[in-house]
C-alpha positions as CSV (number, residue, x, y, z in Angstrom):
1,X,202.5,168.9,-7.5
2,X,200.2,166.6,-5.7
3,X,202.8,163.7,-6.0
4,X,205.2,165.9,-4.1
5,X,203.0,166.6,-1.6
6,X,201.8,162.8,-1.3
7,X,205.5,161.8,-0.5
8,X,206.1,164.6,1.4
9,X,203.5,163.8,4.0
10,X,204.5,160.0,3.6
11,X,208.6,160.5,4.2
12,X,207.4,162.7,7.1
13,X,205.1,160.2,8.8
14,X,207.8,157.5,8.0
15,X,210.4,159.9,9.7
16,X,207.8,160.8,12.8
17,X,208.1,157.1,13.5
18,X,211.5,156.6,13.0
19,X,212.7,159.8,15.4
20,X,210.0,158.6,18.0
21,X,211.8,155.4,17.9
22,X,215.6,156.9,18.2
23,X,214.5,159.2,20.7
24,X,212.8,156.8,23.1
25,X,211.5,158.1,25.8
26,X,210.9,161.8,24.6
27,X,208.3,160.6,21.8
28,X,204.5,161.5,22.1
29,X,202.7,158.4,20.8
30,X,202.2,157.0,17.4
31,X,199.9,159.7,15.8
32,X,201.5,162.5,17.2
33,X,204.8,161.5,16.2
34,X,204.0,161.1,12.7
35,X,203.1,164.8,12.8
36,X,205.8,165.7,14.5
37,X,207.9,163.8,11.3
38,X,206.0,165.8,8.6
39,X,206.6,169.5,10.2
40,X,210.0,168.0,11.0
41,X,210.9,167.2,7.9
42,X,209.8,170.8,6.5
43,X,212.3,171.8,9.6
44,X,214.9,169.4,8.4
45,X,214.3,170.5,4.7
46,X,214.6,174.5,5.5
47,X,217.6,173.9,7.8
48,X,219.4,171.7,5.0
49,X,218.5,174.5,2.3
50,X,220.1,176.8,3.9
51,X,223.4,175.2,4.2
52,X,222.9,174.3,0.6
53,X,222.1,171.0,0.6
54,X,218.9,169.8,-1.6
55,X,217.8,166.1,-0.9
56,X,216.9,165.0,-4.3
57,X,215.8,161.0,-3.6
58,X,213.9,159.6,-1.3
59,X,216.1,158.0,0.6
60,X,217.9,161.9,1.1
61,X,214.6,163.3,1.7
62,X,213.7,160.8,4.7
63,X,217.3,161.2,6.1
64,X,217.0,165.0,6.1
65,X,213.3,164.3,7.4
66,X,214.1,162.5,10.6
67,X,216.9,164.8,11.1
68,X,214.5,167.4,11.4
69,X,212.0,165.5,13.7
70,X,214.5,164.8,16.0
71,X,215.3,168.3,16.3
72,X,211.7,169.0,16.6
73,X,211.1,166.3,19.3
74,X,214.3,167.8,20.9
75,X,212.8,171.4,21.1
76,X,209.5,170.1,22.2
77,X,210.4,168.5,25.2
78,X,213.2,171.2,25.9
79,X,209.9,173.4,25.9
80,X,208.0,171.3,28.0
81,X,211.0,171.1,30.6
């Protein structure tokens, strides 16, 4: 259990940074992106549930994870418009 949750807050972070830098412009600093990654990839991983798909490496989870941090990122500064 805790080594899921270790590299679930690690893909996260790693997708936070990676989405900040595909999404220049609409990121929120270092720190604050790396957040954003970790409940983005919860986002991406409950969105790719639902459709039935279930990342099973790590490579699949941090796809799926910067997926959903770019949709995050995306809301955010909908929201903020």
């Amino acid at each position: 259990m805790f080594w899921f949750i270790f590299t679930s807050i690690i893909v996260g972070a790693l997708a936070g940074f990676i989405a900040g830098k595909l999404t220049r412009g609409s990121g929120f600093g270092f720190w604050l992106n790396l957040i954003i990654g970790i409940l983005g990839g919860f986002l991406g991983w409950v969105l790719f549930a639902i459709i039935g798909f279930h990342a099973d490496s790590i490579l699949a989870q941090l796809i799926v994870s910067t997926i959903g941090a770019i949709i995050l990122l995306w809301l955010i500064n909908k929201i903020r418009k």
